[in-house]
C-alpha positions as CSV (number, residue, x, y, z in Angstrom):
1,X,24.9,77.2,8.4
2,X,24.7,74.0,10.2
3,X,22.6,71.3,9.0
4,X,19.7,69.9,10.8
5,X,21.4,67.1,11.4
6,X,24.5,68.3,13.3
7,X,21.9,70.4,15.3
8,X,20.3,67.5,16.2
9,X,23.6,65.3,16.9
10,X,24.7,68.6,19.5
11,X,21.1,68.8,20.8
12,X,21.2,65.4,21.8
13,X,24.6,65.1,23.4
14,X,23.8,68.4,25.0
15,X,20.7,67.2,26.1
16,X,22.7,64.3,28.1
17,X,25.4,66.1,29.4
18,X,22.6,68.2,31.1
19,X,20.6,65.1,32.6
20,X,23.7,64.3,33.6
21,X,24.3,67.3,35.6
22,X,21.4,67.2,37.2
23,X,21.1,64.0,38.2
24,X,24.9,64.2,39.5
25,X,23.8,67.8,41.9
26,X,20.5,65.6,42.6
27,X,22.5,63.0,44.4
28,X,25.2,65.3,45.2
29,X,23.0,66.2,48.3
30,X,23.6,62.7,49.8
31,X,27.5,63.8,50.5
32,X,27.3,65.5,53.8
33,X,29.7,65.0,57.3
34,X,28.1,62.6,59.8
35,X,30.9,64.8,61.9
36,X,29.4,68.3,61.3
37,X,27.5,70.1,64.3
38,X,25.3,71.8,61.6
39,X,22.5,70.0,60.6
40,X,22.8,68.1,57.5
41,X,20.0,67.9,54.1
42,X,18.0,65.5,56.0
43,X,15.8,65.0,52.2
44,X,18.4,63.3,50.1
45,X,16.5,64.0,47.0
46,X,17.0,62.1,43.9
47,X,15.4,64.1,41.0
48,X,14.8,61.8,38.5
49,X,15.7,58.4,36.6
50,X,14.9,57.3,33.6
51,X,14.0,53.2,32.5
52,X,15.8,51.4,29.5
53,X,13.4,49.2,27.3
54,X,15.1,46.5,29.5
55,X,13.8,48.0,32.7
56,X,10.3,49.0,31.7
57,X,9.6,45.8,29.0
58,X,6.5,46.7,27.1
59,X,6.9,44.8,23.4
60,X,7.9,41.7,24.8
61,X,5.7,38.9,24.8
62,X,7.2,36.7,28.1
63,X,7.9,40.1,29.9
64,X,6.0,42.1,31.9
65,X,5.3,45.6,33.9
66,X,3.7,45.4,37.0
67,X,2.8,48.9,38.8
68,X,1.8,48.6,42.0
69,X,-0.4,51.7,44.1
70,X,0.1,52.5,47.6
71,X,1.2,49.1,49.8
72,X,1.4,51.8,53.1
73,X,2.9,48.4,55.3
74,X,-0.3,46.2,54.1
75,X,2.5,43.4,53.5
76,X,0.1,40.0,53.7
77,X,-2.5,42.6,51.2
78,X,0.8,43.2,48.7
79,X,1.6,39.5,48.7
80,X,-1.5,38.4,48.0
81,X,-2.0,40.9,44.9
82,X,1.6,39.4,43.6
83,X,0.1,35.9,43.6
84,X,-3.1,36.9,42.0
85,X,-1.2,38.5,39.3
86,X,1.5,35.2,39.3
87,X,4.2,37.6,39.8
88,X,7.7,35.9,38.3
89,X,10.7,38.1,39.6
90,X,12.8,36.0,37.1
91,X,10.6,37.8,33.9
92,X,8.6,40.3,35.5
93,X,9.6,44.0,36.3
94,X,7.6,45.5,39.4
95,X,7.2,48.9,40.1
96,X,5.9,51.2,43.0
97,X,4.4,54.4,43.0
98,X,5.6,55.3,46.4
99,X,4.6,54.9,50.3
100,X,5.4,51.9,50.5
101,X,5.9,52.1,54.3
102,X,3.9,54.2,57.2
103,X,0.4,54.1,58.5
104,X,-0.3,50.2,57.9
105,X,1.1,48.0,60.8
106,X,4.8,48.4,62.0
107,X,5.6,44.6,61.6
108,X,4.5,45.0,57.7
109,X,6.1,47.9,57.2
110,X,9.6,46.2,58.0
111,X,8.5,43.4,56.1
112,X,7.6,45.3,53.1
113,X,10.7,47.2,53.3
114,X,12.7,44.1,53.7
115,X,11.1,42.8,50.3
116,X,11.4,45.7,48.3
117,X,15.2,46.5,49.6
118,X,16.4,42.5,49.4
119,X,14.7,42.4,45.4
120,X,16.2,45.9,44.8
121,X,12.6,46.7,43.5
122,X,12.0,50.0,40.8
123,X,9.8,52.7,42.8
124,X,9.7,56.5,43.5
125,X,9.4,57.8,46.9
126,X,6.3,58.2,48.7
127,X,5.7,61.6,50.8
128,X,5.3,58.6,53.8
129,X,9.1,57.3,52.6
130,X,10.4,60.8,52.2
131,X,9.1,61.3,55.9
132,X,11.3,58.2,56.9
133,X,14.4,58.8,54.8
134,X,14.6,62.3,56.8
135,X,14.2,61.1,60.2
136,X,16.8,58.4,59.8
137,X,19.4,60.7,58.3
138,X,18.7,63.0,61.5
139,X,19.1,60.0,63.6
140,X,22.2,59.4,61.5
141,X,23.7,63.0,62.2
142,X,22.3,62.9,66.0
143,X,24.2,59.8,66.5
144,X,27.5,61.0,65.0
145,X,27.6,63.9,67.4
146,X,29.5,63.7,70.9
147,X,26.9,63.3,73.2
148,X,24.0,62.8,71.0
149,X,23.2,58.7,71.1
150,X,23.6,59.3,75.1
151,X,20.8,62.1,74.9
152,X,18.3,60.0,72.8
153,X,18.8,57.1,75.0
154,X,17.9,58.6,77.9
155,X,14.6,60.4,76.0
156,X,13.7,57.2,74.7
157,X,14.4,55.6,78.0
158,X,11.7,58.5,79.8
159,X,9.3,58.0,77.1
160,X,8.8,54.7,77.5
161,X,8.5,54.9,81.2
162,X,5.9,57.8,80.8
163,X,3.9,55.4,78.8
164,X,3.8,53.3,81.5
165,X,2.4,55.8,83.7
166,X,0.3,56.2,81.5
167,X,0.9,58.8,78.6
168,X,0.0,58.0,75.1
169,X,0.0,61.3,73.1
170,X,3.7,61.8,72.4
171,X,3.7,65.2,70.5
172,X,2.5,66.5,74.3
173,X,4.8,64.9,75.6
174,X,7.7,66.0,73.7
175,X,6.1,69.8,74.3
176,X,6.8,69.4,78.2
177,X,9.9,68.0,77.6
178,X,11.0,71.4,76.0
179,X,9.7,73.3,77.8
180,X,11.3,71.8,81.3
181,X,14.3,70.1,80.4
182,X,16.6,73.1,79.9
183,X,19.1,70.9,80.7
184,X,19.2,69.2,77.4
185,X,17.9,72.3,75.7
186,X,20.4,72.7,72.7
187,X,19.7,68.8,71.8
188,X,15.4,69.5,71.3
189,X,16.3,72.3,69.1
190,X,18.1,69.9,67.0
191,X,14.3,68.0,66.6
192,X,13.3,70.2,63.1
193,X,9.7,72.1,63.4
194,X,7.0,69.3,63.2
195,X,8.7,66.2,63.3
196,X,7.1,63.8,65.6
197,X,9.5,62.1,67.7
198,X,8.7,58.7,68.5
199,X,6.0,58.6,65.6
200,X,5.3,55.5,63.4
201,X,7.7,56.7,60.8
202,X,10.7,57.6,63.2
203,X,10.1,54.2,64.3
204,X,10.8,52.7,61.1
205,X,13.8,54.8,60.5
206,X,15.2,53.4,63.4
207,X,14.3,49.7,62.5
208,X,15.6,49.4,59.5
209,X,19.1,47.9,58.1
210,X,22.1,50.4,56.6
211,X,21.0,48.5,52.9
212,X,17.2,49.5,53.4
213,X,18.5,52.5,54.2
214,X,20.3,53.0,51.1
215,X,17.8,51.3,49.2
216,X,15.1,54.1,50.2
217,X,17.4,57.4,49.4
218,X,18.3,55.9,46.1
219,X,14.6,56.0,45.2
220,X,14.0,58.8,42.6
221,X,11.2,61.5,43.5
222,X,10.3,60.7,39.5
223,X,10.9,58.8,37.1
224,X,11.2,59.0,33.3
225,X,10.1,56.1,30.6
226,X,11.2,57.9,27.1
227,X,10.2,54.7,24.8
228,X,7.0,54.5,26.7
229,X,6.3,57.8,26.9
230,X,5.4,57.7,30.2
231,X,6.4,59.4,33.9
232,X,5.9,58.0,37.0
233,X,5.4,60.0,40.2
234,X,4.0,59.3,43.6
235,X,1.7,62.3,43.6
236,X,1.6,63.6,40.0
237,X,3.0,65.5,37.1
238,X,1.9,69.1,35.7
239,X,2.1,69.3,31.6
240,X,1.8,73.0,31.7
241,X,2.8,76.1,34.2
242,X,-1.2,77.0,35.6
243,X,0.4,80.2,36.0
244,X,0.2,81.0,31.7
245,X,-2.0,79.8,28.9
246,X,-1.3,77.1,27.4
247,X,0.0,78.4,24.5
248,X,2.7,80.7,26.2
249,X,5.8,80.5,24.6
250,X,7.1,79.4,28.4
251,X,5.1,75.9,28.3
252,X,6.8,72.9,26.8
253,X,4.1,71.9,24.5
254,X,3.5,75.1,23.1
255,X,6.4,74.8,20.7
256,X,8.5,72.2,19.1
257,X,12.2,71.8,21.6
258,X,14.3,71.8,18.5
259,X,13.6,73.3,14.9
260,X,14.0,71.5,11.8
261,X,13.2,71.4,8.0
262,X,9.6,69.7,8.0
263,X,11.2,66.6,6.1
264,X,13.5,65.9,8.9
265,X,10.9,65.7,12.0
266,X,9.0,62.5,10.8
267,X,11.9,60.2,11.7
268,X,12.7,63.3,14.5
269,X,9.3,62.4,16.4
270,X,10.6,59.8,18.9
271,X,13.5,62.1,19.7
272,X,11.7,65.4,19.5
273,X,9.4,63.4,22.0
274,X,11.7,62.5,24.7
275,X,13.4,66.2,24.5
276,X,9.9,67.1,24.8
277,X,8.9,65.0,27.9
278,X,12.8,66.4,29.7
279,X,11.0,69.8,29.2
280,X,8.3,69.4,30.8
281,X,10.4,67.9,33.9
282,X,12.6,70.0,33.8
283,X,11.2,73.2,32.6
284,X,8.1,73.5,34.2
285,X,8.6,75.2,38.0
286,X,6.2,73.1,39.5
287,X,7.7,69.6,38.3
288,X,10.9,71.0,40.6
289,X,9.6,71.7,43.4
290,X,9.6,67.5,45.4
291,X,7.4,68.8,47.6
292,X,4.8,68.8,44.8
293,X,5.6,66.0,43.2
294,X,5.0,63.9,46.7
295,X,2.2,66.0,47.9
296,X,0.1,67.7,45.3
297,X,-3.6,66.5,44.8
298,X,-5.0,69.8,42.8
299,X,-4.2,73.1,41.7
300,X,-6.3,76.3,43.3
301,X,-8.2,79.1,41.3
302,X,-5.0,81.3,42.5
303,X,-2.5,78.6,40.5
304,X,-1.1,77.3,43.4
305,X,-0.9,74.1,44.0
306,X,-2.4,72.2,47.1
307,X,-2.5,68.8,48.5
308,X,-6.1,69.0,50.4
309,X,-9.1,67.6,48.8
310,X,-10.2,71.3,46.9
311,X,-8.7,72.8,43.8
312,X,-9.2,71.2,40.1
313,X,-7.7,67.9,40.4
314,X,-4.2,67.9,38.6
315,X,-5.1,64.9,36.5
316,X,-8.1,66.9,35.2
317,X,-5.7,69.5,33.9
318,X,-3.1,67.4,32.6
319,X,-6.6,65.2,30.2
320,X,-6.9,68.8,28.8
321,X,-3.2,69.3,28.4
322,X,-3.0,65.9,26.5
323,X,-6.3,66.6,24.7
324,X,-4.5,69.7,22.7
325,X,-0.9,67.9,21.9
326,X,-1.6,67.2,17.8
327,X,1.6,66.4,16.5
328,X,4.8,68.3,15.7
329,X,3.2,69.1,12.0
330,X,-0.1,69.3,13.5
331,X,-2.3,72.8,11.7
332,X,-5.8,72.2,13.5
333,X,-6.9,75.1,15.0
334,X,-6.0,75.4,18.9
335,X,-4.2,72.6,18.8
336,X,-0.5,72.2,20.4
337,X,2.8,70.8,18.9
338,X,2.9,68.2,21.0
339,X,2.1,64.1,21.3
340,X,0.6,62.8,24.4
341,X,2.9,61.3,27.6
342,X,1.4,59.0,30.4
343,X,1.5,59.6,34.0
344,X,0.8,56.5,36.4
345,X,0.2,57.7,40.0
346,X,-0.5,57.1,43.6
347,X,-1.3,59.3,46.5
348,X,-5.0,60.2,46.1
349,X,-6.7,57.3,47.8
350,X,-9.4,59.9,48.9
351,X,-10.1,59.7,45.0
352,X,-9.6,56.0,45.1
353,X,-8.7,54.2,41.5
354,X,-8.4,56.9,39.1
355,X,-8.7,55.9,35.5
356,X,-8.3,58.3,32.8
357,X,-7.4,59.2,29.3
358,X,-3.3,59.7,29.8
359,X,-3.3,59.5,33.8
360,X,-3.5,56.2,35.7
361,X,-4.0,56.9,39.9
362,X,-3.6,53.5,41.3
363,X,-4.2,54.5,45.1
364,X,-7.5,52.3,45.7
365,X,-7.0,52.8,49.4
366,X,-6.1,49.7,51.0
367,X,-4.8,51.2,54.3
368,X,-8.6,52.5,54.8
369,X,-9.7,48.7,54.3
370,X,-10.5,49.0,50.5
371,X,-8.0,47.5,48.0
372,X,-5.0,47.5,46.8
373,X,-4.3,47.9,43.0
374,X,-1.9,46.8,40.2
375,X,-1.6,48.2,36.5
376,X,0.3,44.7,34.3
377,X,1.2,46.0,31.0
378,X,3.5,44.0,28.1
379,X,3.0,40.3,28.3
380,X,0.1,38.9,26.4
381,X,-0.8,42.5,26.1
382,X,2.1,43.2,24.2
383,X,1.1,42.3,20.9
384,X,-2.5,43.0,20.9
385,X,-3.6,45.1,18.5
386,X,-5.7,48.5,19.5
387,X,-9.5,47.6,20.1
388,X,-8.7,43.8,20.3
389,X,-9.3,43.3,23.8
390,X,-13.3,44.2,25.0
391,X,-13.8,46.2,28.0
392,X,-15.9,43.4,29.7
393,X,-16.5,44.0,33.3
394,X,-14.3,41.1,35.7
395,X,-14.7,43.0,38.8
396,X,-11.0,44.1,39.2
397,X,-11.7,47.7,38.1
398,X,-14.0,49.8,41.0
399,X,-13.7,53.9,41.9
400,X,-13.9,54.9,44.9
401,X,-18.2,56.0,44.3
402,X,-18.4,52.1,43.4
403,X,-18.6,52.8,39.8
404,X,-17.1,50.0,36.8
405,X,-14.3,51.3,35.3
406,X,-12.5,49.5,32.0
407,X,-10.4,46.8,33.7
408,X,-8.5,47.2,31.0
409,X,-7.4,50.8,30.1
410,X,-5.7,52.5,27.4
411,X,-1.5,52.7,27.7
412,X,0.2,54.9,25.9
413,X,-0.6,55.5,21.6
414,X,-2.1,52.7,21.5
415,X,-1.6,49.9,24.2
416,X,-3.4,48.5,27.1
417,X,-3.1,46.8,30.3
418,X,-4.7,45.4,32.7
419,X,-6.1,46.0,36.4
420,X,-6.2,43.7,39.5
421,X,-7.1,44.4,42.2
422,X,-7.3,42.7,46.0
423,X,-9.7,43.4,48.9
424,X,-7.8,44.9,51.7
């Protein structure tokens, strides 16, 4: 019979061969011929990537985190809430939730890009970036088929003479074009179902440089902290499957990954943990899907998950999640084998800055004039001890109903940060 401890050494190295695999297939979707008259993956997805204690510094006293929510193009906005919080490239790590391009102004969308790209700054896609990558790698295939830059030319060309006359709706536009010009007929099927041509984020596709280019489809669609305990994803994570009780054998936390002679799991915990986290990434269907991950706002009485307004709001189901999770030796009554992870968010500016008890939404709306956000962590906070720092009100820390949030919330076991904030 194998000892523990051999289990544990093949678990591990198991574990990472697997990662490995999938982040390999994840970014295997990026090798597709530019030559090919079938259309390519325009979505490029990048699953996941996980942070290094150097990338995501949390115990070091001159280092720091800073998480930024939605910029959407607000550049001026996003430089101003670097200078408020004395943002130093040379010691500071800066991270974005996502959409950092798209309904702001054009001109600060390409400067934003330009920042983020030139400083090779750590962020997860936004649904808006995802919306951008796709229309530039169709612009990409268009372009690399006989005919096809001659063809958009000449639309662009028409388009911008029928604004002149006059026309501003281009989605009506483009819905006479196909309908008359069956001259060119086989080139607007190539246009996928939906996709506004000439729209503020095809527009940005076209404007920016081959490395911004490359910059956005290496962005991950999530990303993993295992010392922090932590995930980051534009729109959210789900700890459990809604579609089974939370103490189904098929949810993550509802068992321990590996088993192992109680003596063993103490000094176990961290890697039990991390195994833990993978599962719920990688095991729950939901956490999959990228769609949801860049879209989803709540989850309907039916399980399914939405990105309107209605439904339970994910974060709400992931506090209760969290609330169970006891330990790997835990015995309480209706409690789950499990220790608490952190998700830091964007996306739901309609709920504006969304501070809770294991989730962090940092989406204060600043595109709809309101502000823009930052979580610092590590720094000065880094060795505070838990209940050291009061919970004073400084004005940094507002939900979207005006109510005064701790400006500086709980991180992790037993950390905190700190929120600023800037008027938009």
């Amino acid at each position: 019979m194998q000892s523990p401890r051999l289990v544990l050494t093949y678990s591990a190295l198991s574990a990472f061969i697997i990662y490995l695999l999938f982040i390999w297939a994840s970014r295997g979707s990026m090798n597709w011929s530019l030559s090919s008259h079938r259309p390519p993956d325009f979505s490029l997805y990048v699953s996941l990537e996980s942070l290094s204690v150097e990338q995501f510094p949390l115990d070091d006293i001159d280092k720091r985190v800073i998480i930024v929510g939605d910029i959407h193009g607000m550049f001026e906005e996003f430089q101003t809430l670097l200078a408020k919080v004395s943002y130093n490239p040379s010691s500071d790590v800066l991270v974005s939730v996502g959409d950092i391009v798209a309904k702001g102004p054009h001109s600060g969308s390409m400067q934003v890009l330009e920042f983020m790209a030139s400083h090779n700054i750590t962020a997860v896609r936004g649904n808006h970036d995802q919306k951008v990558i796709e229309w530039r790698t169709w612009l990409e295939w268009i372009h690399s088929l006989p005919g096809g830059s001659s063809w958009l030319f000449q639309v662009q060309d028409k388009w911008e003479k029928a604004q002149e006359g006059g026309a501003d709706d281009v989605e009506e536009w483009v819905e006479e074009q196909v309908r008359h010009d069956k001259k060119h007929s086989k080139w607007w099927k190539k246009i996928p179902e939906e996709w506004q041509l000439f729209g503020d984020h095809y527009r940005i596709a076209e404007g920016m440089t081959q490395e911004q280019y490359s910059y956005m489809i290496q962005r991950p669609v999530r990303i993993h902290v295992p010392h922090a305990h932590t995930f980051i994803a534009h729109a959210g994570i789900l700890a459990s499957d809604p579609n089974y009780k939370r103490k189904d054998k098929r949810q993550p936390l509802s068992h321990i990954p590996i088993l192992y002679e109680a003596e063993t799991r103490k000094e176990d915990t961290s890697f039990l943990r991390r195994l833990q986290e993978l599962a719920i990434l990688n095991e729950i269907p939901q956490n999959l899907i990228p769609w949801v991950t860049l879209n989803m706002r709540g989850v309907l009485d039916d399980h399914t998950v939405t990105r309107k307004k209605n439904g339970t709001p994910w974060a709400k189901l992931y506090k209760k999640d969290m609330k169970h999770c006891a330990g790997f030796d835990s015995k309480k009554k209706g409690s789950l084998p499990c220790h608490p992870s952190t998700v830091v968010y964007g996306h739901a500016a309609s709920r504006g800055l969304d501070i809770n008890r294991w989730t962090i939404g940092l989406d204060s709306g600043c595109v709809y004039n309101q502000r823009m956000t930052a979580l610092v962590l590590g720094g000065k906070f880094a060795q505070q001890l838990p209940g050291t720092i009061e919970d004073e009100y400084d004005g940094e820390a507002i939900d979207i109903d005006g109510n005064i949030l701790s400006s500086r919330p709980k991180f992790g076991d037993s950390g905190r940060g700190k929120i600023y904030s800037v008027a938009c």
